[in-house]
C-alpha positions as CSV (number, residue, x, y, z in Angstrom):
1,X,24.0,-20.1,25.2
2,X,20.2,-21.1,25.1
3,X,19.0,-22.4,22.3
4,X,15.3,-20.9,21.7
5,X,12.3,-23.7,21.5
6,X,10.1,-24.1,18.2
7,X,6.9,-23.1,18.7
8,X,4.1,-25.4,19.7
9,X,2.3,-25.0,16.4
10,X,5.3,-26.2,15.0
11,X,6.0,-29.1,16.9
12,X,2.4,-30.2,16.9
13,X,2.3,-30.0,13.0
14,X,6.0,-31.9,12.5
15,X,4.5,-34.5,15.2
16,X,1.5,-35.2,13.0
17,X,3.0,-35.6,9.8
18,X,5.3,-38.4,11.7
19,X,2.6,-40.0,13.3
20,X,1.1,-40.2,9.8
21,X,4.0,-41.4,8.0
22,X,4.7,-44.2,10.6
23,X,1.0,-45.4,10.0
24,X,1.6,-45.6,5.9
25,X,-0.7,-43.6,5.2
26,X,-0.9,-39.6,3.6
27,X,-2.2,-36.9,5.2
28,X,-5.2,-36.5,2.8
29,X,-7.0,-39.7,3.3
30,X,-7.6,-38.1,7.3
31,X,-11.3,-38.3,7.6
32,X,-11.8,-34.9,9.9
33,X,-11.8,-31.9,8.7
34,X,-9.7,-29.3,10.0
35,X,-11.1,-26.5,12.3
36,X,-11.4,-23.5,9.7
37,X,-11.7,-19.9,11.4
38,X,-12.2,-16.7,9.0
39,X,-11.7,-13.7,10.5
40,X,-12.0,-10.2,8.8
41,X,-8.9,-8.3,9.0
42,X,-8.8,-4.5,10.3
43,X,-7.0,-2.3,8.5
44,X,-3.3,-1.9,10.2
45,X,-0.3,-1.5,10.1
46,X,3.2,-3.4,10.2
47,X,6.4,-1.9,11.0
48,X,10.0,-2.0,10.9
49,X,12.2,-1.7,14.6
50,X,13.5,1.4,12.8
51,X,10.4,3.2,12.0
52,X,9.0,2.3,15.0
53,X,11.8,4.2,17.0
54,X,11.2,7.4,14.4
55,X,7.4,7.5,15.7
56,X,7.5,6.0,18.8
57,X,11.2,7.0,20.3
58,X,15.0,5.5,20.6
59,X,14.3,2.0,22.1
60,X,10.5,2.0,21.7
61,X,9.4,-1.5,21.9
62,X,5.9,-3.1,20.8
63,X,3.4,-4.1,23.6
64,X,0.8,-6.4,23.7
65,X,-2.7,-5.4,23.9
66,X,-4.4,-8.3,22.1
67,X,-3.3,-11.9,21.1
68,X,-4.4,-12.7,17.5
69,X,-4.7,-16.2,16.3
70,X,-1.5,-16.7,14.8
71,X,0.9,-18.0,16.9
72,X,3.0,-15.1,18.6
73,X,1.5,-12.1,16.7
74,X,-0.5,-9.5,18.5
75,X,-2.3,-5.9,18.1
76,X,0.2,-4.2,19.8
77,X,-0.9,-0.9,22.3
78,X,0.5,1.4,19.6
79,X,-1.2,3.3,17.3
80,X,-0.5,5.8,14.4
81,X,-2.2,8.4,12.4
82,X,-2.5,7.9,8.3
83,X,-2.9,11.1,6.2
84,X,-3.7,10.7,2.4
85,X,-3.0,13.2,-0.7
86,X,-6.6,14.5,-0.2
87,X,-5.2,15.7,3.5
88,X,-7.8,13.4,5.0
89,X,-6.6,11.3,7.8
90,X,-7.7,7.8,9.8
91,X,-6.3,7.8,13.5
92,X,-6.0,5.2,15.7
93,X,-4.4,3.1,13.3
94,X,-3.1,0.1,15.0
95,X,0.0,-1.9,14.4
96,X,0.5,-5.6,14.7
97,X,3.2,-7.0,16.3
98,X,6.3,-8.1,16.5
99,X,8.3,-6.1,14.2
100,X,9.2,-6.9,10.5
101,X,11.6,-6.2,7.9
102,X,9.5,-3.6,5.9
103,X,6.9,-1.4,6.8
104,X,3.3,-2.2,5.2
105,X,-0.2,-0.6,6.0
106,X,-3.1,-2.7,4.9
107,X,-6.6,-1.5,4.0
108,X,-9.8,-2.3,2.7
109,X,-11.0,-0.6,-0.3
110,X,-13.3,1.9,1.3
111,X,-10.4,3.2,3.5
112,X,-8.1,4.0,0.2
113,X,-11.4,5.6,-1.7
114,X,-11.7,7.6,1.4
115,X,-8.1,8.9,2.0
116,X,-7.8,9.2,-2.4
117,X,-5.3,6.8,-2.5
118,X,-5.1,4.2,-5.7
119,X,-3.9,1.4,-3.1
120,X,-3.0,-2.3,-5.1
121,X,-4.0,-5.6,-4.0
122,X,-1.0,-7.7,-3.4
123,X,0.1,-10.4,-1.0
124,X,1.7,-8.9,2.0
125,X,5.3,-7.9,1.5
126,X,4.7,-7.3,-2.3
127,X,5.0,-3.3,-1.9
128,X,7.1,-2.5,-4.8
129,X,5.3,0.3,-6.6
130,X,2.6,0.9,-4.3
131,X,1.2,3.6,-2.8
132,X,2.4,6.0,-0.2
133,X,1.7,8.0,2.2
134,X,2.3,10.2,5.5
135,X,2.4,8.4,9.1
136,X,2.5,10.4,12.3
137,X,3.4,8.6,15.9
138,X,4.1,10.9,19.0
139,X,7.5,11.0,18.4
140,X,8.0,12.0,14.8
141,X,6.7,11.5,11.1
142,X,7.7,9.0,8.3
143,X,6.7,9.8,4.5
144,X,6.0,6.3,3.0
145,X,6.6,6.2,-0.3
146,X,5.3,2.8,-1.2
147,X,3.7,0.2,1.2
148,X,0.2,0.9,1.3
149,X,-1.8,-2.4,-0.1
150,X,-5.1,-3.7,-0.3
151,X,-4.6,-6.8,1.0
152,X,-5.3,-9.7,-1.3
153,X,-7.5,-11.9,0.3
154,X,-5.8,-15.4,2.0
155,X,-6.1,-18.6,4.2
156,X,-3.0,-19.4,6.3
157,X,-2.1,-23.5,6.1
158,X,0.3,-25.4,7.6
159,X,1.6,-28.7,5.6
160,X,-1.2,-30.7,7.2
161,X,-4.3,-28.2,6.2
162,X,-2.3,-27.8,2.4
163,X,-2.0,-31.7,2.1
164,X,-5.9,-32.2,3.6
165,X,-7.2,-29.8,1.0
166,X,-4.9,-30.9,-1.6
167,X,-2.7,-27.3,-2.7
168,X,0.1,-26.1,-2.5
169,X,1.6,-22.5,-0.8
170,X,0.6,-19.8,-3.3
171,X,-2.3,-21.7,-5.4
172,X,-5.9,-19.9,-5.3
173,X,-8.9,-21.7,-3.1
174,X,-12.3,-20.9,-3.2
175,X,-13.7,-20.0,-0.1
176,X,-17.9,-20.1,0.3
177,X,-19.5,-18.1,3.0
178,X,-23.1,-19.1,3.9
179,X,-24.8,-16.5,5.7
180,X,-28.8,-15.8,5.5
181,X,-30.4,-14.5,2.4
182,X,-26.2,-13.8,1.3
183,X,-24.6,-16.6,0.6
184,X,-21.0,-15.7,-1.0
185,X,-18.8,-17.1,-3.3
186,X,-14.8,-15.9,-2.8
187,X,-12.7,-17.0,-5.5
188,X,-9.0,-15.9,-5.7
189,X,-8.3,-16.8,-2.2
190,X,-4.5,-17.4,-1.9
191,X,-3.3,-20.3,0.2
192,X,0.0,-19.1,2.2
193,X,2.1,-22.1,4.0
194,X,3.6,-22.3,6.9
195,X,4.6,-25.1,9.6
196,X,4.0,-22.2,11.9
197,X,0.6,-21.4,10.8
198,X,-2.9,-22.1,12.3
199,X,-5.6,-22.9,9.9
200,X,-7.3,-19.0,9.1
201,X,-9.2,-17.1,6.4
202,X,-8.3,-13.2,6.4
203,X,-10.7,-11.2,4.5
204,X,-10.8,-7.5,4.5
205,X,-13.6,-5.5,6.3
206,X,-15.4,-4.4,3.1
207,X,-15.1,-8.3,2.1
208,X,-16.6,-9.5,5.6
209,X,-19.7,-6.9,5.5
210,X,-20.5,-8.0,1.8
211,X,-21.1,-11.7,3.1
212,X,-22.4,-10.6,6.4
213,X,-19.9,-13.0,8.0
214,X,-20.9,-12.4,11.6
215,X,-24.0,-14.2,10.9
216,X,-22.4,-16.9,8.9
217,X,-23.8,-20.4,9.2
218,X,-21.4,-21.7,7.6
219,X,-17.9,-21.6,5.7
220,X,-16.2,-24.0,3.6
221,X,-12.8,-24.1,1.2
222,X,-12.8,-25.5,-2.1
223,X,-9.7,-26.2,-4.0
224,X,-10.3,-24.1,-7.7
225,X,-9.5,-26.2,-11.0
């Protein structure tokens, strides 16, 4: 039977932290900086296999249609349609692949205002008590009950990022966002760690207009306390 690879995210990161041990030395004294990306974060959707085959069909499967900077996770070709209590609706709403254990729709604030929906900010996969709502695929309808979030705002580390900047998975950082005449200060910005993970700031839309971060000059991390 084949035994499947780690990914190369992986391997790099558990190759680094040997080089660096072998060398006596600790990951933090490393003069470069890592490369920090901050993207703004669409709202979407994440989905189980099961509730994918409800809206999509028996033995639907996830397709690619855009690589995202996380190792192996995509925009996938399918989209949905998100009706709130006020009978208001956004289409088009894309899920991310591959498939997860629970099914969780992300917005930004101005999405939930619009729909009239009182939608939490949590870490993803914290949807206990959240709120719901109606999804509609081609194939069929699922009532959500909970699962709709506001995403809280993160930066995705793996051990080498964490030890550069000194935290630890699920502290806060401070991220600063220099852009002309609106230079903004993000506090509250929780660090999630993974050997799998790629060094990346996911703010939600609202979040990214406020600091106009397309025309950012500049973006930095600060460790808070």
């Amino acid at each position: 039977m084949a035994v499947p690879l780690p990914n190369r995210t992986l391997v790099e990161s558990l190759i680094r932290q040997s080089l660096y041990a072998q060398l006596g030395r600790e990951v933090s004294t490393v003069a470069v900086a890592p490369t920090l990306v901050v993207n703004s974060s669409a709202r979407h959707m994440h989905i189980t296999q099961e509730n994918l085959e409800i809206l999509f069909g028996k033995g639907s499967q996830l397709t690619v249609h855009k690589w995202l900077y996380q190792e192996g996770q995509f925009a996938s070709g399918q989209t949905v349609t998100l009706v709130g209590p006020r009978d208001r609706i956004i289409p088009n709403l894309r899920i991310l692949g591959p498939c997860r254990n629970l099914t969780q729709i992300e917005l930004a604030n101005t999405d939930a205002v619009y729909l009239g929906i009182n939608a939490p900010v949590r870490a993803s996969g914290d949807i206990k008590g959240s709120a719901g709502g109606v999804v509609i695929g081609p194939k069929g309808v699922i009532e959500m009950k909970e699962g709709i979030i506001r995403a809280a705002r993160h930066v995705h580390m793996s051990p080498v990022d964490t030890a550069f900047y000194g935290v630890k998975g699920g502290e806060n950082m401070t991220l600063l966002v220099e852009s002309p005449k609106c230079t903004t200060r993000f506090d509250d910005l929780l660090v999630r760690a993974d050997p799998s993970f790629k060094l990346e700031v996911h703010i939600d839309t609202d979040e990214a207009n406020c600091c106009d971060l397309v025309r950012a000059r500049r973006c930095e991390l600060i460790r808070q306390g």
